[in-house]
Residue, then its C-alpha position, 0 to 999 in steps of 0.5 A: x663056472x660058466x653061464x651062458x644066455x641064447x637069444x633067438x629072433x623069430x624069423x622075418x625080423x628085419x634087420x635094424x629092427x628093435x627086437x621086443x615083444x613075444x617073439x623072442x625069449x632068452x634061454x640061460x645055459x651052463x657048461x659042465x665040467x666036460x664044456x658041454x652046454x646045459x639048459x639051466x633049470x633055473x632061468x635068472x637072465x631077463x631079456x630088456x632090449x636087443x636091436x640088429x642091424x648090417x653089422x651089430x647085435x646088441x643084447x640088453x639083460x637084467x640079472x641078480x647079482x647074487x642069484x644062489x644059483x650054483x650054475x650062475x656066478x656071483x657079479x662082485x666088484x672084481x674083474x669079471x672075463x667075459x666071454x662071447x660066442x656066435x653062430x650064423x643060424x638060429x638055435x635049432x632043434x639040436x640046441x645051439x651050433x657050434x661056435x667054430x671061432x666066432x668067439x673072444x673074451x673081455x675082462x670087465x669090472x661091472x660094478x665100477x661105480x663110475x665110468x669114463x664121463x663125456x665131457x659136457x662141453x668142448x674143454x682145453x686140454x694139453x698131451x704129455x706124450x713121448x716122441x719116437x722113443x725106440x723100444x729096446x728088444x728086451x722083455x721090460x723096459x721104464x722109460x722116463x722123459x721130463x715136461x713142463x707144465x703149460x704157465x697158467x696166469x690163475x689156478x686151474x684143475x686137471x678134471x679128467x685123463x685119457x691115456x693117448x696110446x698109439x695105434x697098435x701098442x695096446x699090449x706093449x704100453x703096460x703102465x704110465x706113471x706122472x710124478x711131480x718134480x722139484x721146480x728148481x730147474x730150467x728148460x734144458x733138462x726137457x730136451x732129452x728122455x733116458x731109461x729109468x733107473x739106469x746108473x747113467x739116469x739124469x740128477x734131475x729125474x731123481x727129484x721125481x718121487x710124488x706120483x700124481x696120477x697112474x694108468x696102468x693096462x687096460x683102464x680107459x679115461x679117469x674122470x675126478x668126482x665134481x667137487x674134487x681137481x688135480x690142482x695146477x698153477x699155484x705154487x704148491x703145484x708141479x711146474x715139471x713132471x715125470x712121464x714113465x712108461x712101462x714097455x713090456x716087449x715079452x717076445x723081445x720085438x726089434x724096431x719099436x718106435x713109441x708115441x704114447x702118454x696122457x691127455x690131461x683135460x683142465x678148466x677154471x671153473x675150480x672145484x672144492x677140493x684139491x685131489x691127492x695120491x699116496x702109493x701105499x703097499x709093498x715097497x719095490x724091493x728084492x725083499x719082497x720074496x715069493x718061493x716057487x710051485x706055490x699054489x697060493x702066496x700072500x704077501x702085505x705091505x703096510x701103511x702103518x698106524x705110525x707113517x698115518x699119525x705123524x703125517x695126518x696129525x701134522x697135516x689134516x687131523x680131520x682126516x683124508x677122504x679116499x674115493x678112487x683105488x688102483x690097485x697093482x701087482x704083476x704077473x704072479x698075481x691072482x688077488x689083491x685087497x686093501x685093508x682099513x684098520x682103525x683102534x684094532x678093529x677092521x673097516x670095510x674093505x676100501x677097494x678089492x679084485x678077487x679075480x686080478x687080471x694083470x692086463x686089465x688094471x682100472x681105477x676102482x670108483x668107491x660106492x662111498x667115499x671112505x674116511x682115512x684117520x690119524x692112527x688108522x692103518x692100511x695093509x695092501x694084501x696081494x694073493x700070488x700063484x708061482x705053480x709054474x715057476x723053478x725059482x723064486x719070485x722077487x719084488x722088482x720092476x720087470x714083469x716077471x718081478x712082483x710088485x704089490x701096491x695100492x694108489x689112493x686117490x683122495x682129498x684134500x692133498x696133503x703132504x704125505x706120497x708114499x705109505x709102504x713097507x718091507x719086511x726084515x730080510x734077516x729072518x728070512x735068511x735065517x729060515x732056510x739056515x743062513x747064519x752070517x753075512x759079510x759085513x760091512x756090506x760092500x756089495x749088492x746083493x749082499x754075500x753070505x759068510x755062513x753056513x758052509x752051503x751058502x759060502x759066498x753066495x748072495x742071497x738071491x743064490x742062497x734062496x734059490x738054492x733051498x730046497x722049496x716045498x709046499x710045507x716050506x712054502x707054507x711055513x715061509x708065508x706064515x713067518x713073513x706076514x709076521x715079520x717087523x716091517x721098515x717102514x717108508x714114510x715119504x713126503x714130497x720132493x724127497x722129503x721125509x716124515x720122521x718115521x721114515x725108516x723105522x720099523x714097525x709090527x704088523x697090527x693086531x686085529x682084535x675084530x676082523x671084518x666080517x662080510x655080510x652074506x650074500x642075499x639072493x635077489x641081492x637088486x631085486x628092488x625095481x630102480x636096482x634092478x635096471x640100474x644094473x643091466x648087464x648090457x653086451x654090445x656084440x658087433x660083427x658083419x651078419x653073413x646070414x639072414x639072421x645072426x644066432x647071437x649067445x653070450x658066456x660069462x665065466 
């Protein structure tokens, strides 16, 4: 579905002029089926601002959220492509002229409640940034690298990070990770970086398991609320952390050398709240299976009413106040939700992208802080699409992998980094025929024993050897969403609650959550209204006496 908005100056405007009054109007347009542009005979688009100068056109305009125009798509809180286009001369006659490529695209999450906030006064700050790392010509590569916390004589909060990614490698940063470290180290353990998750990895990185803050493609600057820091300088706070960053190098590119990281801005004006991260969802794992030439795919990872009891009772049973979500998944993925349950009945959604944009992936802000409590439960839902692929889909590190995980921003910080789950791998062996494996396990991937097809396979081998169809696909899914799940259940410096390795059944929503209906003029109040004008910058050199500027949105 496609909208797409002409704007027109009258002729003689000069240029860097403000462009009000009578003069100029907005015309709202569609493409159909064949891309063939349609003036809409509904007009919901309101021209509020434009300026042009020698090398910028900016277009200000208010529309409803939900117009209930079926040529107009409904603005949600989920990524959003939106596409540009311009043409040198004005629309004429004939309707606008083709663009040629005067023309690009960008995903955009419009109704993020927060954006990347100036910082109102000169504030310190410190880089943890890689040196010289050299890419290796492979399609996925983790790269970890240890640092010590600059010493702080008092307490200080961490109140706003920016990625610092160097100057070309937009596309080959993917993610960065911060994980705390155990402190019982000295300073020769900074002087060298190693692949993550490598046998010949160093002891010392094993001990980073506490994430304390993620970046992921795409995202800009994150900005804590007022009343809430990353807290450092006191004992309870990292003296080293973990840099990982995910390079992702598909076209296998020799030469690479990398200077990214973060940029952690920090101040004594302390705030009231100390900020937490729990990686909830699916845990990273091959058992995380995803059969091939499947239109649409589900799987969840389970923050379990179990892993929230024992963690919250013991540590705040006033609960835990959740006010930012990342959500993550990779290449496979088309959705992703983050479910609340609490004593059977479902909570609204605390953070949702319906339209997943594996190179676009942001902190969302919630419109309200959300409130986790003892006995509650959460569920990451990841929607995948595998129509272009032979194979099975694993659970995994690389790209192509999957992965399915939500990270909860949240105060105050309690004891408790990981809520996630992995289902039983058993019974997924045993829908497509698999009788018996060798035991003890001695090897990784396990071997199959039984039936005769599987003799001897693994069971990545075995999975890939069945004979997938949609109706088994389909079949599959439904088995795995109802399968015991092992639960992770992790504290800090690899610690663990006592749950920690039990199973556990996927809940039993007695009330699901039902969504409100969408009320066309959605923001129609006044303040609402302007508060939400879709702005589009479209900065370009104006060839012409006066630049035709259109704008798409799909």
């Amino acid at each position: 579905l496609f909208a797409k908005w002409d704007l027109e100056w009258g002729q003689g405007v000069p240029l860097g002029s403000n462009c009000k009054g009578e003069n100029q109007r907005v015309k709202d347009y569609f493409t159909n089926a064949n891309r063939e542009l349609k003036k809409d005979t509904q007009q919901d688009y309101h021209l509020e601002y434009a300026m042009e100068n020698s090398t910028h056109t900016i277009i200000e305009f208010t529309r409803e959220l939900h117009t209930c125009d079926i040529n107009d798509k409904s603005i949600t809180e989920s990524t959003v492509r939106v596409i540009w286009a311009y043409h040198h001369e004005d629309v004429g006659e004939a309707g606008p002229k083709y663009h040629d490529s005067n023309r690009g695209t960008k995903s955009l999450r419009l109704l993020n409640h927060e954006t990347s906030k100036v910082l109102p006064t000169v504030v310190p700050y410190f880089d943890l940034v890689n040196q010289d790392v050299p890419i290796p010509n492979k399609g996925t590569t983790y790269w970890c690298q240890m640092f010590k916390i600059p010493v702080f004589q008092e307490k200080h909060h961490v109140i706003k990070v920016e990625p610092v990614i160097q100057r070309g490698h937009e596309s080959l940063v993917h993610h960065i990770l911060l994980y705390q470290c155990s402190s019982s180290f000295n300073d020769s353990i900074l002087d060298y970086g190693h692949e993550c998750y490598h046998p010949n990895m160093p002891d010392a990185f094993l001990t980073c398991e506490t994430v304390i803050f993620a970046w992921a493609i795409g995202g800009e600057g994150f900005s804590y609320p007022p009343h809430v820091g990353l807290s450092l300088g006191t004992p309870l706070d990292p003296r080293y952390v973990l840099l990982e960053v995910h390079y992702d190098n598909p076209t296998y590119k020799e030469g690479l050398i990398d200077n990214s990281g973060l940029r952690l801005f920090h101040t004594t004006d302390i705030r009231k709240y100390d900020a937490g991260v729990i990686e909830a969802g699916l845990w990273v794992s091959l058992f995380h299976t995803i059969p091939p030439g499947m239109p649409e795919f589900r799987s969840e990872g389970h923050c379990t009413l179990e892993c929230l009891e024992e963690a919250l009772e013991a540590e705040k049973p006033s609960g835990i106040h959740v006010f930012a979500v990342l959500l993550h998944a990779h290449l496979a993925g088309r959705g992703i939700r983050l479910r609340h349950f609490r004593k059977g009945e479902e909570m609204r959604l605390l953070a949702y992208d319906d339209d997943f944009d594996f190179n676009f992936q942001e902190f969302q802000y919630l419109k309200e802080e959300q409130t986790i409590l003892p006995g509650d439960n959460l569920i990451t839902e990841c929607r995948y699409n595998t129509k272009d692929r032979a194979r099975m889909t694993w659970g995994g590190l690389s790209t192509r992998n999957e992965m399915c995980l939500s990270y909860l921003l949240y105060y105050p910080r309690i004891n408790l980094t990981r809520c996630a789950s992995i289902p039983d791998i058993m019974e997924q062996l045993q829908f497509i025929g698999v009788k018996e494996i060798y035991r003890p396990v001695t090897t990784w991937p396990f071997i199959i024993k039984s039936p005769k097809q599987y003799k001897n396979l693994s069971f990545m081998d075995a999975m890939n050897k069945f004979k997938w169809a949609k109706k088994e696909g389909l079949s599959f899914n439904k088995l795995v969403l109802s399968l015991p799940v092992n639960v992770r259940c992790s504290k800090t410096d690899n610690a663990e609650w006592s749950i920690q390795g039990m199973t556990a059944l996927p809940p039993h929503v007695e009330r699901p959550y039902k969504t409100e209906p969408l009320v066309c003029g959605a923001s129609s109040s006044s303040s609402l209204h302007r508060n939400r004008a879709l702005e589009l910058p479209v900065g370009f050199v104006v060839l012409g006496s006066m630049l035709h500027s259109t704008g798409l949105w799909s």
